[in-house]
C-alpha positions as CSV (number, residue, x, y, z in Angstrom):
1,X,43.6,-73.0,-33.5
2,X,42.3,-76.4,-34.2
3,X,38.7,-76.7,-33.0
4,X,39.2,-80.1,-32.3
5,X,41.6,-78.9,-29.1
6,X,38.0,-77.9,-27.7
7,X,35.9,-81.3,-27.8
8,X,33.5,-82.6,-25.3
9,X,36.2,-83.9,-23.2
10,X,37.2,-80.1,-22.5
11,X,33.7,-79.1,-22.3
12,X,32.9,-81.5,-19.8
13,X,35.7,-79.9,-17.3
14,X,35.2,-76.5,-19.0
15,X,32.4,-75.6,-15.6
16,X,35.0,-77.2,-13.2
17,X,38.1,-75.4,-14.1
18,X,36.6,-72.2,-14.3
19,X,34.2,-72.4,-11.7
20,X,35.1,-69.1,-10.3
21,X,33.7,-67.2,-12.9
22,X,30.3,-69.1,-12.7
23,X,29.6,-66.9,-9.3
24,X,27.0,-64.7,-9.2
25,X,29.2,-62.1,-8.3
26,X,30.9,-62.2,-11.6
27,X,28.6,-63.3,-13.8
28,X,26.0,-61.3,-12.5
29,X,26.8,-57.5,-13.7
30,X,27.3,-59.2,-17.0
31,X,24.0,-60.5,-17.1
32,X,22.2,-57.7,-15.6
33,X,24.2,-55.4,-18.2
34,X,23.0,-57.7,-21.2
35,X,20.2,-57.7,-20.2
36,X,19.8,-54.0,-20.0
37,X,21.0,-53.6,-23.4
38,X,18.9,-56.3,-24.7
39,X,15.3,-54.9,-23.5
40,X,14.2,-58.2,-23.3
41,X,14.6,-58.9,-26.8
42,X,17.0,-61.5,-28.2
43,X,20.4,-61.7,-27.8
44,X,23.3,-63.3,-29.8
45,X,26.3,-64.8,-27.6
46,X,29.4,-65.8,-29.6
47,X,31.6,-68.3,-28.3
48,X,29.0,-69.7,-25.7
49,X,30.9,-72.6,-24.4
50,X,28.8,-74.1,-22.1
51,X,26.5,-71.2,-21.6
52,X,27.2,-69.5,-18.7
53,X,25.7,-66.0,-19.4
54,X,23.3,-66.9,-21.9
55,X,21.2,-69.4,-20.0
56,X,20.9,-66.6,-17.0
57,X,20.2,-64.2,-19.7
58,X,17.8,-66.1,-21.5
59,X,16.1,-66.9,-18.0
60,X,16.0,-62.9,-17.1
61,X,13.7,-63.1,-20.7
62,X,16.2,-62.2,-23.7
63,X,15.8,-65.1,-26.0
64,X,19.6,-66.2,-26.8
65,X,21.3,-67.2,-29.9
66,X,24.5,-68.9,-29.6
67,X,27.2,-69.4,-31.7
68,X,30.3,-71.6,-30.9
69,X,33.2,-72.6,-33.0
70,X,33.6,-76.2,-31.5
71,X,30.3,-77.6,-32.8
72,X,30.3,-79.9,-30.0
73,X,29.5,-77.3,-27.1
74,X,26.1,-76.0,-27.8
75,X,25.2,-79.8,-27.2
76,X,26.5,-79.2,-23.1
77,X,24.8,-75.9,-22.7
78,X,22.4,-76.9,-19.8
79,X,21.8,-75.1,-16.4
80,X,24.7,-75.9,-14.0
81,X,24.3,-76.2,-10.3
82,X,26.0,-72.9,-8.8
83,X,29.7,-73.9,-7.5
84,X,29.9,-74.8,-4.3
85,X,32.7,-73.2,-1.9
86,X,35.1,-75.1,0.5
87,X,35.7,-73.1,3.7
């Protein structure tokens, strides 16, 4: 697959469209698994999009590496604000 199909207009939406599995219910047993595994030592993620386990890794203390194919997401890696839910 081109790389360029996965530019910063997709990683802009990327936490919107898949905003489900941003809850802490999902993500969550991931982290807490990783970080398990990890012993608070570093961790590599491949494919980190826009970083939505290793940020809560790297805040449980395993320093995270990250490796993306679209050079252009590393750059939107920040802490998003936890979804939201309509009732």
């Amino acid at each position: 697959m081109d790389s360029s199909a996965w530019g910063p207009e997709i990683a802009e939406v990327y936490d919107k469209t898949y905003a489900a599995t941003f809850e802490p219910s999902v993500v969550g047993p991931i982290v807490e698994l990783l970080a398990e595994l990890a012993r608070g030592g570093p961790a590599l993620e491949f494919a980190v999009g826009t970083g939505r386990v290793a940020l809560p890794l790297s805040a449980r203390g395993s320093p995270c590496t990250a490796s993306s194919c679209p050079r252009t997401w590393p750059d939107s890696c920040s802490p998003s604000p936890a979804p939201t839910r309509s009732r």
